[in-house]
NUDRENVEX-196477 format. One record per residue (C-alpha): x, z, y; residue in three letters. Coordinates in pm, 1 decimal. Each point is the difference from the previous one (the first is absolute). Layout:
u X | w Z | v Y | residuo ALA
...
END
This chain:
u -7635.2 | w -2550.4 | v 1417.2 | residuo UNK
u -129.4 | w 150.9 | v 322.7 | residuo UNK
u 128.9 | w 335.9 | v -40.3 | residuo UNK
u 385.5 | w -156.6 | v -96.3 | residuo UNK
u -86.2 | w -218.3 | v 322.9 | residuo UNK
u -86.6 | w 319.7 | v 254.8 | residuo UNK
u 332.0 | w 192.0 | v -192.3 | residuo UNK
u 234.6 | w -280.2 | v 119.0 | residuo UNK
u -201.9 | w 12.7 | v 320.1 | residuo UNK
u 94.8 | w 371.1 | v 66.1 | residuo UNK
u 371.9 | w -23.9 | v -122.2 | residuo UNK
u 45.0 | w -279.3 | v 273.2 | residuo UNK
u -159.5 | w 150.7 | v 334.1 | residuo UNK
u 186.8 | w 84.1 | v 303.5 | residuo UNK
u -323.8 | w 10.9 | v 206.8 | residuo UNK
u -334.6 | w 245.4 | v -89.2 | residuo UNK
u -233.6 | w -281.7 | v 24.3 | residuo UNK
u 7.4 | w -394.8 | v -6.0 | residuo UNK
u -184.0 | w -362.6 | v -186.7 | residuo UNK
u 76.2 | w -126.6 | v -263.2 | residuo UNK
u -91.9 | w -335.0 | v -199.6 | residuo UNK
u 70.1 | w -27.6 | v -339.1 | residuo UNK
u 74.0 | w -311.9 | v -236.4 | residuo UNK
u 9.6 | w 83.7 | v -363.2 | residuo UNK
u 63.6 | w -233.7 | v -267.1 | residuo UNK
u -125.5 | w -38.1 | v -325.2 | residuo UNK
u 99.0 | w -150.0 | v -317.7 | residuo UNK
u -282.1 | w -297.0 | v -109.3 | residuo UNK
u -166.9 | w -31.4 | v 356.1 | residuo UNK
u 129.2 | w -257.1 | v 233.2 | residuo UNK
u -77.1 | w 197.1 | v 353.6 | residuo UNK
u 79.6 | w 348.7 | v 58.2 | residuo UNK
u -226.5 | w 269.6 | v 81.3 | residuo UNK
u 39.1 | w 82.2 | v 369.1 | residuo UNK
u -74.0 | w 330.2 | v 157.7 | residuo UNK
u 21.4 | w 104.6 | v 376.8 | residuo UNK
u -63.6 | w 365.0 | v 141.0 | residuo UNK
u 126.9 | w 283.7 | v 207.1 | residuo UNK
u 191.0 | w 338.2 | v -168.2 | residuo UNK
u 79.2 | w 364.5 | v 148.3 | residuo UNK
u 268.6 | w 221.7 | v -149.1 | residuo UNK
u 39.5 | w 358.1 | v 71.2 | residuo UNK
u 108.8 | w 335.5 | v -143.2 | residuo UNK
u -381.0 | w -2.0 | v -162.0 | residuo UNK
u 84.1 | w -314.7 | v -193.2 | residuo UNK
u -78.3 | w -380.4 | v 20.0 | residuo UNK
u -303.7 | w -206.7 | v 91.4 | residuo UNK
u -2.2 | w -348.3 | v -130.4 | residuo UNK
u -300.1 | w -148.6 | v 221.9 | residuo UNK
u -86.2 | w -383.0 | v -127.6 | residuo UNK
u -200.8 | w -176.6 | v 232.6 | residuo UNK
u -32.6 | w -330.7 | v -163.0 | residuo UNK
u -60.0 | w -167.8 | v -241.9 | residuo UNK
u -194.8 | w 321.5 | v -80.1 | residuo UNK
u -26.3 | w 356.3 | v 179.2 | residuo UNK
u 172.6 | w 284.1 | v -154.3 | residuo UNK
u 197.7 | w 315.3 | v 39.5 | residuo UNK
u 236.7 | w 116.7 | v -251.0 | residuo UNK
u 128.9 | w 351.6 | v 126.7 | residuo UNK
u 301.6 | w 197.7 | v -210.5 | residuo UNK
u 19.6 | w 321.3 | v 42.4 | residuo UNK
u 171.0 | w 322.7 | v -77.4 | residuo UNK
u -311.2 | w 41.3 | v -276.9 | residuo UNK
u -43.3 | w -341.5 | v -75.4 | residuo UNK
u -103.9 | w -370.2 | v 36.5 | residuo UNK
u -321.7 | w -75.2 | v 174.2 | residuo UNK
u -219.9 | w -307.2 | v 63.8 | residuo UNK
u -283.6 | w -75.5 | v 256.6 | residuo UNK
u -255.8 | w -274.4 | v -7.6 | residuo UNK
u -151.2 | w -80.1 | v 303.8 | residuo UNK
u -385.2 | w 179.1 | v -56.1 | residuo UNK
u 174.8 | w 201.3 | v -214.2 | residuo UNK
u 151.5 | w 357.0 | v -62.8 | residuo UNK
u 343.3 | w 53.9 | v -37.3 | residuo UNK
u 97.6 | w 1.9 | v -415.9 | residuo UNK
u 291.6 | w 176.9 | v -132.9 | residuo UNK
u 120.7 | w -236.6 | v -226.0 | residuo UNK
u 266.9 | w 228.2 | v -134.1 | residuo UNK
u 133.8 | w 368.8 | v 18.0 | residuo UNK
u 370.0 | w 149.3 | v 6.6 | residuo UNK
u -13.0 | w 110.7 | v -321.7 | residuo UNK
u -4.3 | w -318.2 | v -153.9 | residuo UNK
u 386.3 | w -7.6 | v -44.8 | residuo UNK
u 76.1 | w -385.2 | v 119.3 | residuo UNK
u -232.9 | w 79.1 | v 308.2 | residuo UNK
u 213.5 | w 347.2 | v 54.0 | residuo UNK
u 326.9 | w -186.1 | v -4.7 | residuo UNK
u -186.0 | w -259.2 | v 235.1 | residuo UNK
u -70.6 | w 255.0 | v 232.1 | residuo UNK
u 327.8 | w 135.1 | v 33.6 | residuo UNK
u 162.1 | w -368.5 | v 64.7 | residuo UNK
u -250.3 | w -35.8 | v 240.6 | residuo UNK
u 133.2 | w 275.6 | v 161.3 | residuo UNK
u 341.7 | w -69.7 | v -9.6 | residuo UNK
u -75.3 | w -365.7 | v 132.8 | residuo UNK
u -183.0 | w 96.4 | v 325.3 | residuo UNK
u 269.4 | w 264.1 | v 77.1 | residuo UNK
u 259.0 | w -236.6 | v -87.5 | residuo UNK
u 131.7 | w 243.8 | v -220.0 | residuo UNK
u 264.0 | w -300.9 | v -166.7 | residuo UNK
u 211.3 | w 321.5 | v -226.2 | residuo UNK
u -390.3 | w 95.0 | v -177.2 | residuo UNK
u -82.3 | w -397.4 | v 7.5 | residuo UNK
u 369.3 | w -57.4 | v -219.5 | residuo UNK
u -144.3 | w 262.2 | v -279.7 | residuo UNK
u -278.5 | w -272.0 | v -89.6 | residuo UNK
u 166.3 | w -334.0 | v 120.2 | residuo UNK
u 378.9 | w -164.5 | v 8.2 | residuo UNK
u 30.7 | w -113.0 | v 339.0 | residuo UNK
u 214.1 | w -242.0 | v 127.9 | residuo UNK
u 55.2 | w -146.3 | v 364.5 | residuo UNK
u 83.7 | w -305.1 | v 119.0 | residuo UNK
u 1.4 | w -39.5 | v 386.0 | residuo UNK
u -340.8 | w 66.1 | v 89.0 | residuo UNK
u -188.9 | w -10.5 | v -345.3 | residuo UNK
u -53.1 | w 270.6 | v -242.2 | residuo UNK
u -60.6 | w -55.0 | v -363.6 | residuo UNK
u -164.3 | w 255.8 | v -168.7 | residuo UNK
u 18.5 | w -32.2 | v -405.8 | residuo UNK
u -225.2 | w 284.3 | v -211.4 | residuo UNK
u 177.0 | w 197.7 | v -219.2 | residuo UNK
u -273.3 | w 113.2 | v -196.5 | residuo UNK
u -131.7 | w -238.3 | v -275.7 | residuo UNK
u -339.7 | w 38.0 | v 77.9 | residuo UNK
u 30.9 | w -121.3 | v 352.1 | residuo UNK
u 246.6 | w -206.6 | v -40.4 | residuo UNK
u -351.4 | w -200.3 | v -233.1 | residuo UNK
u -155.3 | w -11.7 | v 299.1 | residuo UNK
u 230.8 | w -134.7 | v 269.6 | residuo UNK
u 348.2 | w -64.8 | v -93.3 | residuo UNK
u 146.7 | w -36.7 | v 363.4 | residuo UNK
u -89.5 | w 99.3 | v 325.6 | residuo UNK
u 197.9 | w -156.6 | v 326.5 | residuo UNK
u -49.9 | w 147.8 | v 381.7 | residuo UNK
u 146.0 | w -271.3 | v 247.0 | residuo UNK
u 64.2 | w 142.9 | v 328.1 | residuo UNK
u 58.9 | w 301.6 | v 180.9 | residuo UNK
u -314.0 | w 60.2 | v 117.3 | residuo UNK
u -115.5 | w -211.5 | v -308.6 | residuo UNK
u -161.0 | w -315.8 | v 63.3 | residuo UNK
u -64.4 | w -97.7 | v -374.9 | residuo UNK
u -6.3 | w 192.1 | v -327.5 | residuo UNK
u -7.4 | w -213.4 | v -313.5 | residuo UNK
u -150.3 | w 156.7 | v -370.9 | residuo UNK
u 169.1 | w -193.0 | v -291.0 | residuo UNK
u -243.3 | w 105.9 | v -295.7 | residuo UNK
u -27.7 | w -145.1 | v -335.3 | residuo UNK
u -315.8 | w -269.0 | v 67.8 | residuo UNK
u 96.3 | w -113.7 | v 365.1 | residuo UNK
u 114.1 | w 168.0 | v 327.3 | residuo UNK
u -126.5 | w 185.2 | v 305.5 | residuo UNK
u 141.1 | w -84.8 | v 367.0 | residuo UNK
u -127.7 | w 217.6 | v 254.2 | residuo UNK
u 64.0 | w -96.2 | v 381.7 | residuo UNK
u 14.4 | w 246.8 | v 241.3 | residuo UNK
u -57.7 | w 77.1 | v 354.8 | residuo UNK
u 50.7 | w 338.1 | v 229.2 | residuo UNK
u -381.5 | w 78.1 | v 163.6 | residuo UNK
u -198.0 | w 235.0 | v 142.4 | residuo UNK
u -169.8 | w 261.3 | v -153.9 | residuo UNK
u -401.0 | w -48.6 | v -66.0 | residuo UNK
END
């Protein structure tokens, strides 16, 4: 779930831009999916830039999500007024600021050294991933526990692009 994926991505950055690669596992296939790209994080929002396997840009914004193709136009693939995406929004606001009182309305947290479990209190995410971990302060790693497999995102501080 990209969009879980670039969430847990924002509530994790110290620095405004950086690589990634991404594992993510899934029930019934015996490799995971790997991903490797570049993100920026500002007061605008979050771009979520995958370079391979495939290109893409997924961009959240104060209005909404957005995807790219490469010969493509930019698609708004949903609006603030969808509720879920609303209440996205505002996490994803609270996660780049680092905003940990407005993050505790939608999440138990709990800390242990340098890792930071994040566990949804709402049902309806909670389907979706049921655990979230930041190791490291800047992270290094954020793991998504979710129902069919999990998500571990490696990190590293870059330049801007």
């Amino acid at each position: 779930m990209a969009l879980l994926s670039t969430l847990a991505l924002a509530a994790s950055l110290a620095q405004p831009c950086g690589e990634f690669s991404q594992q993510k596992t899934l029930q019934g296939l015996s490799k995971p999916l790997e991903s490797r790209g570049h993100y920026s994080a500002g007061p605008g929002g979050l771009d979520w830039v995958t370079d391979s396997p495939f290109p893409s840009t997924l961009s959240v914004r104060k209005d909404g999500l957005y995807q790219a193709l490469p010969g493509q136009g930019e698609s708004r693939l949903a609006s603030m007024d969808n509720p879920l995406v609303a209440s996205l929004g505002r996490l994803l606001a609270a996660v780049v600021s680092g905003d940990t009182s407005s993050l505790a309305q939608d999440f138990e947290l709990s800390q242990d050294g340098e890792k930071l479990t994040l566990k949804p209190k709402d049902p309806t995410l909670a389907k979706a991933v049921t655990e979230m971990q930041v190791q490291g302060r800047p992270a290094r790693e954020v793991r998504l526990i979710e129902p069919g497999g999990e998500t571990l995102i490696s990190l590293s501080p870059g330049q801007c692009r």
